[in-house]
C-alpha positions in Angstrom: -73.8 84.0 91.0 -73.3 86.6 88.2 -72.8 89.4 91.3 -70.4 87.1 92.7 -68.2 85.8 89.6 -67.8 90.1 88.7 -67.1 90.4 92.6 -63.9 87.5 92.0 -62.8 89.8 88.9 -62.6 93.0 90.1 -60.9 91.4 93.2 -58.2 90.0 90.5 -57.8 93.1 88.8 -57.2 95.0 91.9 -54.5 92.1 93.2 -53.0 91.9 89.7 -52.8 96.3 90.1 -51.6 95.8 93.8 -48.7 93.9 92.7 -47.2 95.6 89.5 -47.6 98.8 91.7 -45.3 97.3 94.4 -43.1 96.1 91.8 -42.7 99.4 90.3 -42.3 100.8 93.3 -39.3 98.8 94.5 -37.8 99.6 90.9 -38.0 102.9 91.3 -36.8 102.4 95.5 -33.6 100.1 93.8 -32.8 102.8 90.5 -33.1 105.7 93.9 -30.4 103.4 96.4 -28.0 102.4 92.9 -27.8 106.1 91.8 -26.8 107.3 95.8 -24.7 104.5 96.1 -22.9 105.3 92.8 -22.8 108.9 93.7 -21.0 108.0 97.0 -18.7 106.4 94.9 -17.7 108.9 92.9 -17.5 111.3 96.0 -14.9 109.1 97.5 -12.7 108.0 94.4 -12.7 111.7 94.3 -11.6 112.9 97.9 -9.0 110.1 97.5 -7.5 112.0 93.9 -7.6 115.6 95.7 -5.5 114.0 99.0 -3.6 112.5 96.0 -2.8 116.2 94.3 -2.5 117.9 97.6 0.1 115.6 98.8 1.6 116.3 94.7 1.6 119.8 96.0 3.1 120.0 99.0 5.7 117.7 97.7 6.4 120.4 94.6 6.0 122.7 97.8 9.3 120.9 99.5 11.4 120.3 96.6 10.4 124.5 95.9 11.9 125.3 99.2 14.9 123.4 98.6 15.6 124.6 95.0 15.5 127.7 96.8 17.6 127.2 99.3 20.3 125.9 96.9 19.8 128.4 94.3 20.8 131.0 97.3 23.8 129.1 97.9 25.0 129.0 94.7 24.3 132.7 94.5 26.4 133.3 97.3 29.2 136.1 96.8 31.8 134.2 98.7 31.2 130.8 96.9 31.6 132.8 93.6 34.7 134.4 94.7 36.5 131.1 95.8 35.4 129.5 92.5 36.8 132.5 90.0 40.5 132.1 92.2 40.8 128.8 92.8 39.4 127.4 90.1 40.0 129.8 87.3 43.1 131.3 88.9 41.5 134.8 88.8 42.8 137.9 90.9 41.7 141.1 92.2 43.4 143.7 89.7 46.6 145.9 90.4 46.0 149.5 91.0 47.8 150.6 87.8 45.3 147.8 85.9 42.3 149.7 86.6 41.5 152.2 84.1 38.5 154.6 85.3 35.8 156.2 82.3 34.4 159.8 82.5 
């Protein structure tokens, strides 16, 4: 009987061993899945800020182009000329009002 009571221990020991090693191991499986998952996360909160910036950019792009656009306008010879006569009543000099330095 003493053969078979240190037979029932060690078979104890080795179920008690069996089962903190299976739950360690599905610790370690669940800290493995929770730090991918979390890392997916991240990855997509930030795809969805650089589509945020790049459609910041092309939008600064568009308003560029415009600005642009109107900034050659307002640039324009002719515009400038209609403004300084109509506007402030300016005129092309006389011949005689044109003095010419050596």
């Amino acid at each position: 009987m003493a053969v078979s009571r240190s037979i029932k221990i060690s078979g104890r020991e080795g179920t008690i061993w069996s089962h903190s090693s299976f739950i360690f191991a599905m610790l370690v499986f669940m800290a493995i899945t929770l730090v991918y998952v979390w890392c997916h996360i991240n990855i997509t909160e930030l795809n969805y800020e650089i589509a945020g910036e790049i459609r910041a950019g092309d939008h600064l792009s568009e308003e560029n182009e415009k600005l642009k656009l109107e900034m050659a306008h307002l640039k324009s010879p002719g515009r400038i000329e209609a403004i300084a006569r109509d506007k402030l009543k300016m005129q092309y000099p006389d011949r005689g009002q044109i003095i010419y330095l050596k």
